[in-house]
Rosetta silent file (secondary structure, phi, psi, omega in degrees, C-alpha in Angstrom):
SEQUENCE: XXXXXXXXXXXXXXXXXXXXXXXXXXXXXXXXXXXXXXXXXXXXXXXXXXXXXXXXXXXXXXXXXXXXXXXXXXXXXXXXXXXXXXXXXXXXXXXXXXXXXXXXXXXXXXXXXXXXXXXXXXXXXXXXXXXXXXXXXXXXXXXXXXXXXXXXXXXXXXXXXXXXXXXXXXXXXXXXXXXXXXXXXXXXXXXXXXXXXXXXXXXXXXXXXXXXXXXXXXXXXXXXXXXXXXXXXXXXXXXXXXXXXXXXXXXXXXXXXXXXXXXXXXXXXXXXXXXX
SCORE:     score description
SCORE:     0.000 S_00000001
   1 L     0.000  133.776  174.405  116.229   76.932   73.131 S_00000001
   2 E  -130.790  166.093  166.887  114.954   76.210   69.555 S_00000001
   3 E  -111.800  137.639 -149.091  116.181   77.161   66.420 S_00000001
   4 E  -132.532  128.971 -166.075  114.233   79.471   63.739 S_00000001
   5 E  -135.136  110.433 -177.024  114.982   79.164   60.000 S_00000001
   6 E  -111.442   76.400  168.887  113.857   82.004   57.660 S_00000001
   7 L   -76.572  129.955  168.682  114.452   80.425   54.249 S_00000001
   8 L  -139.903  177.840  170.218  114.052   82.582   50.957 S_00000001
   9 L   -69.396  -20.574 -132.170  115.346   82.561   47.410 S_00000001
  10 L  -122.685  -55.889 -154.527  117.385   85.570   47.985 S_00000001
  11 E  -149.112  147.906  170.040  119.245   84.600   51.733 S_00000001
  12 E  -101.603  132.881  176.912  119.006   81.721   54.542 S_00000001
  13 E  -128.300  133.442  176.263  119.114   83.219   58.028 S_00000001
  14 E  -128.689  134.620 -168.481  119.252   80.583   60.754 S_00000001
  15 E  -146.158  104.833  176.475  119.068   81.792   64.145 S_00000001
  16 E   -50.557  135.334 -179.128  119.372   80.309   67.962 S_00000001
  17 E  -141.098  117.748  167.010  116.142   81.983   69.803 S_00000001
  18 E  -111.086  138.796  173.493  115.441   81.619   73.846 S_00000001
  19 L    24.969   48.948  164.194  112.538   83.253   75.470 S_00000001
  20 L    74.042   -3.384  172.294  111.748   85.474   71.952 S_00000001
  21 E  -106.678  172.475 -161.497  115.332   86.755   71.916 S_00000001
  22 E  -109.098  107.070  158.815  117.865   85.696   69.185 S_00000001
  23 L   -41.219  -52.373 -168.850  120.973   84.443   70.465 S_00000001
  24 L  -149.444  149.280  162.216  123.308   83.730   67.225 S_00000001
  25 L  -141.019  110.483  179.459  122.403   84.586   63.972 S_00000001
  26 E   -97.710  134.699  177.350  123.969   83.045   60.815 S_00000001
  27 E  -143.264  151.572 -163.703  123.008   84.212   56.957 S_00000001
  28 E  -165.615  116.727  140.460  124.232   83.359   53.899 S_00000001
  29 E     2.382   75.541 -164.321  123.126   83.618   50.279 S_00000001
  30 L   -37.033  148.387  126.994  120.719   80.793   48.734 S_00000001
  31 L   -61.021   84.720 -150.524  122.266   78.829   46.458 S_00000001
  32 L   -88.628  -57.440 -144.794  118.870   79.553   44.924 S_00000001
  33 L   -93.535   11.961 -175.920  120.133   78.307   41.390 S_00000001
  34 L  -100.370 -171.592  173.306  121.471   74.822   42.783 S_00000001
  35 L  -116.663  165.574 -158.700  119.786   71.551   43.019 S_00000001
  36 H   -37.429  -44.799  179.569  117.537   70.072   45.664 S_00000001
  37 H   -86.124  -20.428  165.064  120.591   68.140   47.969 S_00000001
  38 H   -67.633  -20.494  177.522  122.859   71.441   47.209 S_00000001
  39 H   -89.962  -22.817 -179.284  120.388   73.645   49.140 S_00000001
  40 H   -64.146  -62.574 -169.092  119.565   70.931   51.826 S_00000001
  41 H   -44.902  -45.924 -174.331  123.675   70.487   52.166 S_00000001
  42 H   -63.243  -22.604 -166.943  123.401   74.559   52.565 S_00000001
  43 H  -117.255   -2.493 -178.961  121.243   74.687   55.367 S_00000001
  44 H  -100.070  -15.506  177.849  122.374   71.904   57.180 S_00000001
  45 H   -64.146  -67.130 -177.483  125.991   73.464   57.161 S_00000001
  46 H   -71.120  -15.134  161.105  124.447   76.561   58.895 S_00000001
  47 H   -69.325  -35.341  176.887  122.315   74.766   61.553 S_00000001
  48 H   -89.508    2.532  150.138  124.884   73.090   62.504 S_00000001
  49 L   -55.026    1.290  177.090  127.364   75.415   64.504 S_00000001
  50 L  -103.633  -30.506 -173.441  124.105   76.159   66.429 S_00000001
  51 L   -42.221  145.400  161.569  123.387   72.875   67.202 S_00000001
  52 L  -176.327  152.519 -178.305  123.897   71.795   71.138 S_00000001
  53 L   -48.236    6.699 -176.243  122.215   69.676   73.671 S_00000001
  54 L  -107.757  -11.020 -166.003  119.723   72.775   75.101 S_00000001
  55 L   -92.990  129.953 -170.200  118.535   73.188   71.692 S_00000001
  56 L   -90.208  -13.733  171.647  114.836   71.250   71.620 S_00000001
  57 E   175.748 -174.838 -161.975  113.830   71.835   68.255 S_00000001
  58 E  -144.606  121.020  156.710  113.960   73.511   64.454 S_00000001
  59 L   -95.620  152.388  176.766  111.324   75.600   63.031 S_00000001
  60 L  -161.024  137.599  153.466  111.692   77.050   59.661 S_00000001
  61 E   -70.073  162.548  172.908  109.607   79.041   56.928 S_00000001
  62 E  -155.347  144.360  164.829  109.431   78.273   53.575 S_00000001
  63 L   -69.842  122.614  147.577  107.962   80.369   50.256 S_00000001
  64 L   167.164  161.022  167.169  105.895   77.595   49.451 S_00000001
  65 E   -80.476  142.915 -170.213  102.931   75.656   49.908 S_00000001
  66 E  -132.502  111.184  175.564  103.792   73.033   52.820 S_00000001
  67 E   -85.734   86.232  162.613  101.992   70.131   53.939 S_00000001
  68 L     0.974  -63.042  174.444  102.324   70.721   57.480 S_00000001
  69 L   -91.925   29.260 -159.762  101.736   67.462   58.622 S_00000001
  70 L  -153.729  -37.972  154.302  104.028   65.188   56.626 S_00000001
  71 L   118.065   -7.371 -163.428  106.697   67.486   56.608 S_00000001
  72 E  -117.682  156.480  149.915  106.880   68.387   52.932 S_00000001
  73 E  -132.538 -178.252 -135.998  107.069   71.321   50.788 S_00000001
  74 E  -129.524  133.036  143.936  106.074   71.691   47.113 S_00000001
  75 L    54.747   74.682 -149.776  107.428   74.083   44.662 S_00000001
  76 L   -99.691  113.837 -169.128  109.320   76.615   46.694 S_00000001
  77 L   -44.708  102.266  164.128  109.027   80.608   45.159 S_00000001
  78 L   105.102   17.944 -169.779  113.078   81.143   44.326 S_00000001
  79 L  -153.804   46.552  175.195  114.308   77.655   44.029 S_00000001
  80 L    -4.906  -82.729 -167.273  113.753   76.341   40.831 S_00000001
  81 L   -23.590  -43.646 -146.973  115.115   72.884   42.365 S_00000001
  82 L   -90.466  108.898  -65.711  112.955   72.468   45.389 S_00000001
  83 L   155.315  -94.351 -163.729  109.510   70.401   43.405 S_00000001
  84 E  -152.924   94.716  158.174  108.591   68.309   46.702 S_00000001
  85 E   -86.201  142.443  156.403  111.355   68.168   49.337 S_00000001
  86 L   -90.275   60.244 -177.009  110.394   66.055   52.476 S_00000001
  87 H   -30.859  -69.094 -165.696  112.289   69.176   54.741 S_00000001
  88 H   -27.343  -65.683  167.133  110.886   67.596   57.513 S_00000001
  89 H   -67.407  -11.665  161.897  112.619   64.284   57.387 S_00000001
  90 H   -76.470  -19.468 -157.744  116.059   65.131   56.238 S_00000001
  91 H  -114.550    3.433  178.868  116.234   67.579   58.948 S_00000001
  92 L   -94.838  -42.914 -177.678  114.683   65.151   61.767 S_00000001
  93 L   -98.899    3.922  173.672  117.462   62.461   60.687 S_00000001
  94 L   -78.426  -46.448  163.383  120.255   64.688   60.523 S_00000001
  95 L   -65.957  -37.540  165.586  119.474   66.141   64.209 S_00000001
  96 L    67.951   50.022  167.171  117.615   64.031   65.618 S_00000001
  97 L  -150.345  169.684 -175.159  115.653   66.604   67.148 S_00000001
  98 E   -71.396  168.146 -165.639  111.262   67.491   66.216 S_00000001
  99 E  -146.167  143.456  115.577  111.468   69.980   62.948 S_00000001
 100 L  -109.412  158.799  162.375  108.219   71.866   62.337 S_00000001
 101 L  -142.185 -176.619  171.976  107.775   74.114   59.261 S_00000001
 102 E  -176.700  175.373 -169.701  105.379   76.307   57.681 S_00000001
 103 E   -50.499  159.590  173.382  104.744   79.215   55.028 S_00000001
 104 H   -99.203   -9.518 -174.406  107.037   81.823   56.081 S_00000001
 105 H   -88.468  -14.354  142.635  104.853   84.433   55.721 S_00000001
 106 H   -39.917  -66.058  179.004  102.577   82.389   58.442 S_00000001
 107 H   -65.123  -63.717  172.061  106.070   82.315   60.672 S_00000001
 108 H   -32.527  -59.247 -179.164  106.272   86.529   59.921 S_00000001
 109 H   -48.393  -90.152 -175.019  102.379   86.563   61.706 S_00000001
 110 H   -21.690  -80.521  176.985  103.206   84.150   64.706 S_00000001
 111 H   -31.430  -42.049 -159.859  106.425   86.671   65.413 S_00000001
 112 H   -75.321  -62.097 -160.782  104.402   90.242   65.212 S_00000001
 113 H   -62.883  -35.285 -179.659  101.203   88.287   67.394 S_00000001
 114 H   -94.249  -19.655 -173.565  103.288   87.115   70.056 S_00000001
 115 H  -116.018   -6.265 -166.769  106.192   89.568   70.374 S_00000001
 116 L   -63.397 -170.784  168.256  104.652   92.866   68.843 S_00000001
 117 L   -89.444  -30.437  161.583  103.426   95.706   70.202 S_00000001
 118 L   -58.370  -29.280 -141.844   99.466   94.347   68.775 S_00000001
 119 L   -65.149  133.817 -169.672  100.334   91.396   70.479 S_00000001
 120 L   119.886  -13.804 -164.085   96.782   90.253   71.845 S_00000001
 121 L   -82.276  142.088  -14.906   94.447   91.168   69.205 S_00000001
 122 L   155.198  -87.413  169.597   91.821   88.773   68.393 S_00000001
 123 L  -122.979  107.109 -173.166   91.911   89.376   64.488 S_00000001
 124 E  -108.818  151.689   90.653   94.935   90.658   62.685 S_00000001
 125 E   -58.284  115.437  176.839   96.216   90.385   59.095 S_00000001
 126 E  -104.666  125.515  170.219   99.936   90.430   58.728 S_00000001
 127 E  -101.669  144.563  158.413  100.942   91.537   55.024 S_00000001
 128 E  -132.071  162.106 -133.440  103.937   91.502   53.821 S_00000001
 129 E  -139.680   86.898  158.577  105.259   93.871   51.003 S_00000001
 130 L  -148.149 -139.162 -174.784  108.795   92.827   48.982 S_00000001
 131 L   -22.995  -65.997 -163.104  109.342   90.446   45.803 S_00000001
 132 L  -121.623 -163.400  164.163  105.423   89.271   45.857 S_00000001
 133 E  -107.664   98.036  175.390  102.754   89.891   48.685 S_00000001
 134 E  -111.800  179.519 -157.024  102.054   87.421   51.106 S_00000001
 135 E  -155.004  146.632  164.471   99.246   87.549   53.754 S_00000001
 136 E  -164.971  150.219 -159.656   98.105   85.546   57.043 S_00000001
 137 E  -118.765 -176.808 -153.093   95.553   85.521   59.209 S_00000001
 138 E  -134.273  121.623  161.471   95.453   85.544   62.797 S_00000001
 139 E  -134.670  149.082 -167.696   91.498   84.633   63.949 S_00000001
 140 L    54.863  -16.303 -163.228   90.433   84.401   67.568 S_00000001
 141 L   116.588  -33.418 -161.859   94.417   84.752   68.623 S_00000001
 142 E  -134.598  157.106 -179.352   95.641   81.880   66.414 S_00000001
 143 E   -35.175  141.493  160.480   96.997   81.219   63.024 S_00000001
 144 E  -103.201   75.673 -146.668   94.493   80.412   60.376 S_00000001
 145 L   -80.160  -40.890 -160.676   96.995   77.824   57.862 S_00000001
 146 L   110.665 -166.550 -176.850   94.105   76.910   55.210 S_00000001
 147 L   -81.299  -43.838  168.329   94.524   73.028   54.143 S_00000001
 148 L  -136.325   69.466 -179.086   97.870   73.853   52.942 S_00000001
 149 L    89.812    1.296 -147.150   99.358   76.515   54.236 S_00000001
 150 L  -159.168   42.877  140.985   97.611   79.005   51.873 S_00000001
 151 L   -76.353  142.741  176.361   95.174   80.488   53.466 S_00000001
 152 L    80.729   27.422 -174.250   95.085   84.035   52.940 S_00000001
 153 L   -85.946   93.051  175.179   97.335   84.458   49.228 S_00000001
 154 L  -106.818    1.057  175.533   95.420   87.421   48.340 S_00000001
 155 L   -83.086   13.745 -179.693   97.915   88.793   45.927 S_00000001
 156 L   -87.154   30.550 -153.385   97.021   86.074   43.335 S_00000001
 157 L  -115.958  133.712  160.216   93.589   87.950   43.754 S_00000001
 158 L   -55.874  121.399  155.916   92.598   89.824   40.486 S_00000001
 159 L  -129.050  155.505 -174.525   92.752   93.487   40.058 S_00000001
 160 L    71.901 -149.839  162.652   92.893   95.719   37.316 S_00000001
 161 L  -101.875   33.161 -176.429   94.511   93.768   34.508 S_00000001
 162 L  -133.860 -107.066  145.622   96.696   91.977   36.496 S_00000001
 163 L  -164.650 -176.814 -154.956   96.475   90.900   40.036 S_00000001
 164 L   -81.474  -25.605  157.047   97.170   93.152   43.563 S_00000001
 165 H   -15.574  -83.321 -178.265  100.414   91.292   43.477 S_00000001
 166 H   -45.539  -38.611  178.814  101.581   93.391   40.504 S_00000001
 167 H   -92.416  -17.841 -169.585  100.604   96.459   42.177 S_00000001
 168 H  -109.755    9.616  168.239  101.551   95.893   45.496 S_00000001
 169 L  -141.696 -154.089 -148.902  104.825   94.861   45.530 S_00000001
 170 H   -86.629   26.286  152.585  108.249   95.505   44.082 S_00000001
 171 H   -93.690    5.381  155.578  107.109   94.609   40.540 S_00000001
 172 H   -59.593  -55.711  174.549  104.884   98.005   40.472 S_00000001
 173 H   -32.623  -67.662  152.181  108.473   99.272   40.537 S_00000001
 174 H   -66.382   -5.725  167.280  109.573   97.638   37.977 S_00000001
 175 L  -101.963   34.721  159.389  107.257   98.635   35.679 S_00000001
 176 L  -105.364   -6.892 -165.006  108.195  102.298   36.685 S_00000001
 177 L    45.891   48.988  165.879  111.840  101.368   35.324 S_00000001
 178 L  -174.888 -176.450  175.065  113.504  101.849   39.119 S_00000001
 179 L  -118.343  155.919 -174.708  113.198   99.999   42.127 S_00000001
 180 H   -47.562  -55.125 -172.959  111.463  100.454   45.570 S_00000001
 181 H   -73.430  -36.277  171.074  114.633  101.550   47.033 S_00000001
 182 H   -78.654    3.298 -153.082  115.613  104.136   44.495 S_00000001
 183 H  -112.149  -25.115 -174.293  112.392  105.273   44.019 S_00000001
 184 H   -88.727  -29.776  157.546  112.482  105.793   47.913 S_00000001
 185 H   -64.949  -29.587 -175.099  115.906  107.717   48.134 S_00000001
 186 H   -55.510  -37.157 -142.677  114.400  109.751   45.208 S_00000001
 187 H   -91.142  -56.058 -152.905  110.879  110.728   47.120 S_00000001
 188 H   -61.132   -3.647 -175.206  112.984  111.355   50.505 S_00000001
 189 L  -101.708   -7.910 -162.051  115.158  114.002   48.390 S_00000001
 190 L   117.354  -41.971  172.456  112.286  115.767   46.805 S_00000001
 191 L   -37.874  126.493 -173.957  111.751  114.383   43.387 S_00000001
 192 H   -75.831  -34.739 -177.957  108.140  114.831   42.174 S_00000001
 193 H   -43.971  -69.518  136.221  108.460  112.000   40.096 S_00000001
 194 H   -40.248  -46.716  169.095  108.829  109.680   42.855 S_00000001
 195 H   -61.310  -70.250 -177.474  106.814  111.128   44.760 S_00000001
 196 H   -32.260  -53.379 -179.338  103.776  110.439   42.229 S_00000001
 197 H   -80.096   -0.487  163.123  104.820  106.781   42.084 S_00000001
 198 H  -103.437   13.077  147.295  104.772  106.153   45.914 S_00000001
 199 H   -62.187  -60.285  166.162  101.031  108.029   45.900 S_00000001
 200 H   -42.064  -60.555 -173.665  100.298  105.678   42.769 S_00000001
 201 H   -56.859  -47.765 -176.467  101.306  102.897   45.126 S_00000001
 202 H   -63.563  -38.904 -173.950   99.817  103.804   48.772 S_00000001
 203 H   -64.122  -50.824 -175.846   96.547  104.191   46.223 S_00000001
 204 H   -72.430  -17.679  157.052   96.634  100.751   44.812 S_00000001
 205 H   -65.971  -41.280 -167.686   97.354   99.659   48.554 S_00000001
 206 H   -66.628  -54.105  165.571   94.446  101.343   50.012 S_00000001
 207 H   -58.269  -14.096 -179.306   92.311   98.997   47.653 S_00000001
 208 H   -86.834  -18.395  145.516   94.155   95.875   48.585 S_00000001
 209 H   -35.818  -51.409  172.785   92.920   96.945   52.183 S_00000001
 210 H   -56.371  -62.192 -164.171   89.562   97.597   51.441 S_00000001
 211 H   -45.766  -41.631 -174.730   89.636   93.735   50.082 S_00000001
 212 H   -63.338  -71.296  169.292   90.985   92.683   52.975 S_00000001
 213 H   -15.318  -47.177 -167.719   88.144   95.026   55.306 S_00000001
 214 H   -83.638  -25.355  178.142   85.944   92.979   53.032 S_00000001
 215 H  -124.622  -14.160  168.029   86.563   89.379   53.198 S_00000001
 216 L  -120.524  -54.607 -166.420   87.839   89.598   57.207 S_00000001
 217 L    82.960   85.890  160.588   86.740   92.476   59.027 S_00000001
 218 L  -118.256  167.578 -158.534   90.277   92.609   61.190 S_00000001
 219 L  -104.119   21.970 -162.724   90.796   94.571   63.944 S_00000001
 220 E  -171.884  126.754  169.260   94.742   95.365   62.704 S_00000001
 221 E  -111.278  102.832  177.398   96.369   95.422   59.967 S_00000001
 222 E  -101.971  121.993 -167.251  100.521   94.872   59.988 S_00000001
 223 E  -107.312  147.032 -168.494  102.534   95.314   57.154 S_00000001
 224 E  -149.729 -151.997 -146.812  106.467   93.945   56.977 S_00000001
 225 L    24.110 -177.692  171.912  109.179   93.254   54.159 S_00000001
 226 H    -8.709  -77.151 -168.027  111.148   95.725   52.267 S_00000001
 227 H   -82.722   18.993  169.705  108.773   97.969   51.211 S_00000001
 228 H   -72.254  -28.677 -154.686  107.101   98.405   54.715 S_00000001
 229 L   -92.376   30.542 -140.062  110.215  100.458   55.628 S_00000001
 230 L  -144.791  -16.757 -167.356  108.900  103.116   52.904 S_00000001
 231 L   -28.892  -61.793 -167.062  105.967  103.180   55.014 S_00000001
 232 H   -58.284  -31.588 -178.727  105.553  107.254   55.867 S_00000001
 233 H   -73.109   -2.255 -171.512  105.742  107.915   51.403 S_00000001
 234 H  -135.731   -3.971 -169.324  102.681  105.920   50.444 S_00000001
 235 H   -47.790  -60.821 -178.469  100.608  106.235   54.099 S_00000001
 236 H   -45.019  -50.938  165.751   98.551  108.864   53.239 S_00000001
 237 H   -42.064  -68.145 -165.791   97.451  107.774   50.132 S_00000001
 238 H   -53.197  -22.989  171.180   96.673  104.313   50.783 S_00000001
 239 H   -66.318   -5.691 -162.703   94.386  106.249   54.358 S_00000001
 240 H   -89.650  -58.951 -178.442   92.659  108.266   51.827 S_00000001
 241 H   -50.925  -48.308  178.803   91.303  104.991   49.891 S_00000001
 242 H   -45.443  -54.399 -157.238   90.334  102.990   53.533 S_00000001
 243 L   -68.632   10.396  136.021   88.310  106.291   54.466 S_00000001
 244 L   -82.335    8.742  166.572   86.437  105.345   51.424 S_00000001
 245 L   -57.950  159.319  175.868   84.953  101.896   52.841 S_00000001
 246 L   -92.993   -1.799  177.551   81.329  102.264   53.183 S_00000001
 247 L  -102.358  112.442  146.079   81.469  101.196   56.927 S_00000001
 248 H   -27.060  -70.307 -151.477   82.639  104.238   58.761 S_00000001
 249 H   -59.223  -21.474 -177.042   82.706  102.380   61.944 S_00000001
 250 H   -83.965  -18.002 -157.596   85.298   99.545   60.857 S_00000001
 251 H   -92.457   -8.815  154.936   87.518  102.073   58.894 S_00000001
 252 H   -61.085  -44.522 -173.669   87.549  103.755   62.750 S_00000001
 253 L   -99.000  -14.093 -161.253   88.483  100.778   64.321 S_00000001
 254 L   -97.967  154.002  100.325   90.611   99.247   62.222 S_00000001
 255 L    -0.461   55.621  177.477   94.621   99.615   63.398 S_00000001
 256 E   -75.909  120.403  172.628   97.409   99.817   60.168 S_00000001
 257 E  -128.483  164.082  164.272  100.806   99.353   61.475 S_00000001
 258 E   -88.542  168.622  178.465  104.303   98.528   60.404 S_00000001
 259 L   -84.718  144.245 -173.235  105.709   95.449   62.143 S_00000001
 260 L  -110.739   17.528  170.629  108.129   96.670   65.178 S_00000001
 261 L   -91.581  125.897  176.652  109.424   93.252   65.575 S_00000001
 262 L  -105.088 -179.788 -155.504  112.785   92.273   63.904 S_00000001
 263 L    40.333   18.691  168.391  113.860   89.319   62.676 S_00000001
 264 H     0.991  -70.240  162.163  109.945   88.555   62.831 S_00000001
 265 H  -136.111   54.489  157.887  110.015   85.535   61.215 S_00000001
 266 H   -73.906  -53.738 -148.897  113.037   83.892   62.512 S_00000001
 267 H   -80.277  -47.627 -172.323  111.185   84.375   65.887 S_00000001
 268 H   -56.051  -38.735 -137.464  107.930   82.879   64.478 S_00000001
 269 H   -89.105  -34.787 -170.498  109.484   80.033   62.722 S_00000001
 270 H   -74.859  -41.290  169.231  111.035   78.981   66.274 S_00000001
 271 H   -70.146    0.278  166.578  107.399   79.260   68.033 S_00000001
 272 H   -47.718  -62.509  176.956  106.545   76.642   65.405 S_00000001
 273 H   -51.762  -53.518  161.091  108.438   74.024   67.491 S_00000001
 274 H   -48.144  -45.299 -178.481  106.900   75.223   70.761 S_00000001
 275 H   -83.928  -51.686 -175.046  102.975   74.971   69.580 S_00000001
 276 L   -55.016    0.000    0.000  103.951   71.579   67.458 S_00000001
């Protein structure tokens, strides 16, 4: 039994996980706006009703760049406070059990590759689509981290006058004046309006695809967060731009899916501790 930690600015989910299923699940609200020992205090509160002698170890995600092997992470996306915690070691001497962590959107792949329905494929890129855009790759069968965790940030990548970031996730919304979710009860009712702005969207996806087509060649593509569940309003569009790659044959080959795994990367964040 290990435990899997899905940290974000918005909610902490901590969750006992055996053989890929999730026993207990606890969530709670960041204290997003508190300082660095109030969110530590926060997260050690919720591991521990999970705690017990079968459990072997604590994996966790983090928005953030993480230096993997030391244990720390630096400047975490929704946590003013969090600079450079040393996770790793507060959470080693509280428990006394091994802690790995990593990016969470890294911990999202590692769930989809091992428990998915893709599970097996060679080379996948798992995107995921809420607040920002994060990305990870999967080469050969295993994780690709970068030096520090941050391989594969393509929505810092320029496009337009902005970057794909801006287009691809739920600040394209806001700069529609609505949000992903109304804009998605809107389209599923009929509105034309909506409708135009999840075409506008699936369009500005289908280029962050090509990029992708373009700097990996993968043989899958999975898409997850929020606006994943929105999928069937922007699909078409964004297929119309792939079937404009100039390689027929990879735009044949290649595999877009949503992820059919929940809790994804609660599940991942737990195979941390297994592979560490």
């Amino acid at each position: 039994m290990y435990l899997g930690i899905d940290l974000g600015g918005t909610n902490i989910r901590v969750a006992s996980v055996q053989d890929g299923v999730l026993l207990r699940l606890l969530t709670e609200p960041t204290l997003s706006g508190g300082s660095e020992g109030e969110v530590l205090d926060q997260i050690c509160r919720l591991i521990e009703p999970l705690m017990s002698p079968e459990v072997e170890g604590i994996g966790i995600g983090v928005p953030s760049v993480v230096d993997r092997e030391k244990g720390i992470v630096y400047n975490v996306v929704g946590i003013p406070s969090w600079k450079e915690v040393h996770l790793c070691d507060v959470l080693k001497k509280r428990f006394n059990v091994p802690v790995a962590i990593n990016n969470d959107c890294n911990c999202f792949a590692l769930g989809v590759a091992h428990y998915g329905s893709l599970r097996g494929s060679k080379e996948m890129v798992c995107v995921t689509l809420g607040t920002g855009v994060g990305s990870s790759l999967l080469i050969n069968g295993k994780l690709f981290n970068g030096h520090n965790t941050g391989a594969g940030e393509i929505g810092s990548i320029p496009y337009l006058d902005k970057d794909y970031e801006y287009y691809c996730s739920s600040r394209f919304f806001v700069g529609k004046s609505t949000s992903g979710k109304d804009a998605a009860i809107a389209a599923k009712a009929g509105d034309a309006a909506a409708l135009a702005i999840w075409e506008e969207f699936g369009t500005h996806l289908g280029k962050l695809v090509q990029m992708i087509m373009f700097a990996f060649d993968p043989g899958a593509i999975i898409f997850g967060g929020s606006i994943a569940n929105a999928f069937p309003l922007y699909k078409e569009a964004m297929w119309k731009q792939v079937r404009e790659f100039p390689y027929p044959a990879s735009v044949q080959n290649l595999k877009i899916e949503t992820a059919d795994v929940d809790n994804a990367g609660i599940l991942g964040a737990a195979l941390l501790c297994m592979q560490d």
